[in-house]
C-alpha positions as CSV (number, residue, x, y, z in Angstrom):
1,X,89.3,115.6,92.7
2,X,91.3,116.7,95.6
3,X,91.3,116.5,99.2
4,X,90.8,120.5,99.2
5,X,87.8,120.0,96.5
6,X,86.7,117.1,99.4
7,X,86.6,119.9,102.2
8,X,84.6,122.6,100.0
9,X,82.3,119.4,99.4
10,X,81.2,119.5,103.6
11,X,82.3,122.9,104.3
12,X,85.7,123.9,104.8
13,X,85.0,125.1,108.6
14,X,83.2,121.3,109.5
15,X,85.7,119.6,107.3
16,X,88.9,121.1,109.9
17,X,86.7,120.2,113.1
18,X,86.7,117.1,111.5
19,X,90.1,116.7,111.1
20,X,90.9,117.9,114.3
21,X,88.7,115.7,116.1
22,X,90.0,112.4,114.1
23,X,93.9,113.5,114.7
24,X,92.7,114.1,118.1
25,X,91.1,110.5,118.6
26,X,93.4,108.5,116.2
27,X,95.9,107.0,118.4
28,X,92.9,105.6,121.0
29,X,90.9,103.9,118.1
30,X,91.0,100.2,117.7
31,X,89.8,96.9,118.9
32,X,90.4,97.7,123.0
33,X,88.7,100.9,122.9
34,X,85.7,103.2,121.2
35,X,86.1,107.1,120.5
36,X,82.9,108.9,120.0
37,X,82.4,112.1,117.9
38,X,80.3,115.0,117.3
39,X,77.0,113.7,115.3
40,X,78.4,116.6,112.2
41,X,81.6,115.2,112.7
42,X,80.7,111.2,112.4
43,X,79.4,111.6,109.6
44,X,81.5,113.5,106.9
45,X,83.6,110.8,106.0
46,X,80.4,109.0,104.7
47,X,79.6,111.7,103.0
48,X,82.4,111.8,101.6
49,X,82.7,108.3,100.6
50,X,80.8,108.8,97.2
51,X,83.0,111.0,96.4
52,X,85.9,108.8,96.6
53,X,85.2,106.0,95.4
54,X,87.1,104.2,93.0
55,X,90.0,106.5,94.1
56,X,92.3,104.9,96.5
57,X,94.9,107.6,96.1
58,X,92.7,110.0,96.9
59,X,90.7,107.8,99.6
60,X,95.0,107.6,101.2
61,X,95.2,111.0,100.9
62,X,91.9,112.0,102.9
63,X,93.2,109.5,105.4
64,X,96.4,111.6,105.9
65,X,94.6,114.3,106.9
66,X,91.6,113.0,108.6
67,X,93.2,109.6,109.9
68,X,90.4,107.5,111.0
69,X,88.9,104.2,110.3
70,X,85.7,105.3,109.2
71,X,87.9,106.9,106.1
72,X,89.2,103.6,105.6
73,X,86.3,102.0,105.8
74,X,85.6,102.8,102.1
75,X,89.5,103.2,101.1
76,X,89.3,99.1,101.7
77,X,86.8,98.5,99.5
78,X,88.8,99.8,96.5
79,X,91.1,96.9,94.7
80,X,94.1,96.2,96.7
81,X,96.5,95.6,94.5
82,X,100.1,96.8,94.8
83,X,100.0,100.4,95.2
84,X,97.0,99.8,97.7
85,X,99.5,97.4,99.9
86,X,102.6,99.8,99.2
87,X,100.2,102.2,101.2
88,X,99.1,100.1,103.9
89,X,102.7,99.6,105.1
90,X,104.0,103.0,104.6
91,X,101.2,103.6,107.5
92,X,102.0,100.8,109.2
93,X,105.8,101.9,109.4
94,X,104.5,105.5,110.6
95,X,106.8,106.9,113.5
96,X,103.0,108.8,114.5
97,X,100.3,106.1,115.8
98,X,97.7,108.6,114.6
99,X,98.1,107.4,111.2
100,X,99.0,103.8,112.0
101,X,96.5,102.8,114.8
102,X,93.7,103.1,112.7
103,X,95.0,101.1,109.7
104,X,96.0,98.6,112.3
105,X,92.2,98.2,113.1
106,X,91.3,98.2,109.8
107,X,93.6,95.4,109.4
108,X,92.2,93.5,112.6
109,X,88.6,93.4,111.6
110,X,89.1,93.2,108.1
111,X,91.3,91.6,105.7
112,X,92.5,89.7,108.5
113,X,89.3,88.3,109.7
114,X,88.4,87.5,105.8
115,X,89.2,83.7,105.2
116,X,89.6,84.6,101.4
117,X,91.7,87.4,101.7
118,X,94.0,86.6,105.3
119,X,96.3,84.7,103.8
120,X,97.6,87.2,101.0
121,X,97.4,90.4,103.4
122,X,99.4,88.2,106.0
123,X,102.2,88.1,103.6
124,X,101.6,92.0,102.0
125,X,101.5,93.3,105.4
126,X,104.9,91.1,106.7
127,X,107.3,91.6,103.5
128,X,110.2,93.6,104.5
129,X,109.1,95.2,108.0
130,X,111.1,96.5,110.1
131,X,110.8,96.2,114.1
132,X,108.0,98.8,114.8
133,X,105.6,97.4,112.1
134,X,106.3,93.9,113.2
135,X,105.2,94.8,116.7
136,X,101.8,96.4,115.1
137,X,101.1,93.0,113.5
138,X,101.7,90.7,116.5
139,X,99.2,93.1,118.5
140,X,96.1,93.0,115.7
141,X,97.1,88.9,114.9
142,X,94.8,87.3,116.8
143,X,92.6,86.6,114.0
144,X,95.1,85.3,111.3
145,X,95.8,81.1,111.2
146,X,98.0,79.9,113.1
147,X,99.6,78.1,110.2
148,X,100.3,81.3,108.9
149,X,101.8,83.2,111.5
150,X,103.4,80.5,113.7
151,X,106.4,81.3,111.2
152,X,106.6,84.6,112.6
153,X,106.2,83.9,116.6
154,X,108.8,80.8,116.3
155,X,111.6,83.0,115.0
156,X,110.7,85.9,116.9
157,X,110.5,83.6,120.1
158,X,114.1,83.2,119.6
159,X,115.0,86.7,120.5
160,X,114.5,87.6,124.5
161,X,113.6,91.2,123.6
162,X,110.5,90.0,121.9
163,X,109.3,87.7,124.4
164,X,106.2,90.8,125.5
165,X,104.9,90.9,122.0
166,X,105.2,87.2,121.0
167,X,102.8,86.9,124.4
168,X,101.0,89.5,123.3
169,X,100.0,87.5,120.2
170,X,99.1,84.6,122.0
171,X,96.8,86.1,124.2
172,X,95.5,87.9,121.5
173,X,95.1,84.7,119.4
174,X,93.2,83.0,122.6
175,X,91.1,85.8,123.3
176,X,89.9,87.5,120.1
177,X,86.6,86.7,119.2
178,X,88.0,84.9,116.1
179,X,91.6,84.7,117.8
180,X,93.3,81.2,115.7
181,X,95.5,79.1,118.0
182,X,96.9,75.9,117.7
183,X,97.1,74.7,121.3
184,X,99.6,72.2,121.8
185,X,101.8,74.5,119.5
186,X,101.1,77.8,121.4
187,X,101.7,75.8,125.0
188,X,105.5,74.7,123.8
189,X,106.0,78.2,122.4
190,X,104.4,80.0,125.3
191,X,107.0,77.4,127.6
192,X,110.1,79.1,125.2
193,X,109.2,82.6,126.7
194,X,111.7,84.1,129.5
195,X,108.8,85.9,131.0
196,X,108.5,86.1,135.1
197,X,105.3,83.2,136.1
198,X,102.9,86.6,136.9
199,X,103.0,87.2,133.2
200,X,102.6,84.0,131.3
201,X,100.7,81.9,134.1
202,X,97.6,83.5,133.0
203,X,97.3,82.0,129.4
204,X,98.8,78.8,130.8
205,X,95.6,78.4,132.7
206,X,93.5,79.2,129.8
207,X,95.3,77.0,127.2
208,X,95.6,74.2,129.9
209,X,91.6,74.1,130.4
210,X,90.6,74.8,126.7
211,X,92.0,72.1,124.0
212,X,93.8,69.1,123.5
């Protein structure tokens, strides 16, 4: 099947509002803030979903033309092997946050939050990227252990210019619902930053009052 066979499936005319809509929405979806659609609109990617499954090529390709997370939402249940990761960072490196927002999301409260599955995404998602992906990942790496992406922060630390995101990921490590942080660790590496005191006194004051 094809993602034109996929639009004669809903109706070619719903299947365009739909991708409208999701291109429209894309680049505000994630963890900090809820889009809401058209009850026709929300639901054609589950209707879809039958369709696609056990097709992550074709699950990737919907995505690309109605990027959203309710289209991954059944693209990530397929197996992720190597052409499934070789897709998740080609999105990832996207110049357009409309395709790599979502994915991000699905990252965040998925694989990432997954105990079994953190630690192999963690290293899928980090091989070989560049500057913009890296900045993606500190933002949605709250949930991943701190054992496994202290590696990341500490070298980072090291360059002034990414000071904001390496404080990013601690506060997103400190305030995520299942945000991992290593306390004494994140205080020393939080006390590295060259950040002015307005920026980095407020998660001083929360790490100070909550652990060792």
């Amino acid at each position: 099947m094809t993602v034109d066979e996929l639009a004669e499936e809903v109706g070619r005319e719903l299947f365009q509002r739909t991708c409208t809509t999701a291109w429209a929405t894309a680049a505000h979806e994630g963890r900090r803030t809820k889009v809401t659609w058209p009850d026709d609109e929300s639901a054609v990617p589950h209707e879809l979903s039958d369709l696609i499954d056990g097709d992550a090529a074709l699950g990737f390709a919907l995505y690309r033309v109605m990027p959203c997370y309710a289209v991954l939402m059944y693209v990530g249940f397929e197996p992720h092997d190597e052409a499934f990761w070789t897709e998740v960072r080609s999105l990832l490196d996207h110049a357009d946050d409309r395709l790599a927002v979502p994915m991000a999301y699905w990252l965040w409260c998925g694989p990432l939050e997954a105990h079994a599955e953190v630690a192999d995404a963690w290293r899928q998602i980090t091989a070989g990227a560049g500057a913009l992906r890296l900045r993606r990942l500190l933002d949605i790496s709250g949930p991943v252990p701190w054992e496994l992406k202290e590696p990341l922060l500490e070298h980072l630390s090291k360059q002034t210019d990414w000071h904001e995101p390496v404080l990013a990921a601690l506060e997103a490590a400190a305030s995520d619902y299942f945000g991992q942080l290593d306390h004494p660790a994140a205080r020393r590496l939080l006390n590295t930053l060259a950040l002015p005191p307005h920026r980095t006194k407020p998660l001083h004051d929360k790490l100070r009052g909550s652990g060792p």
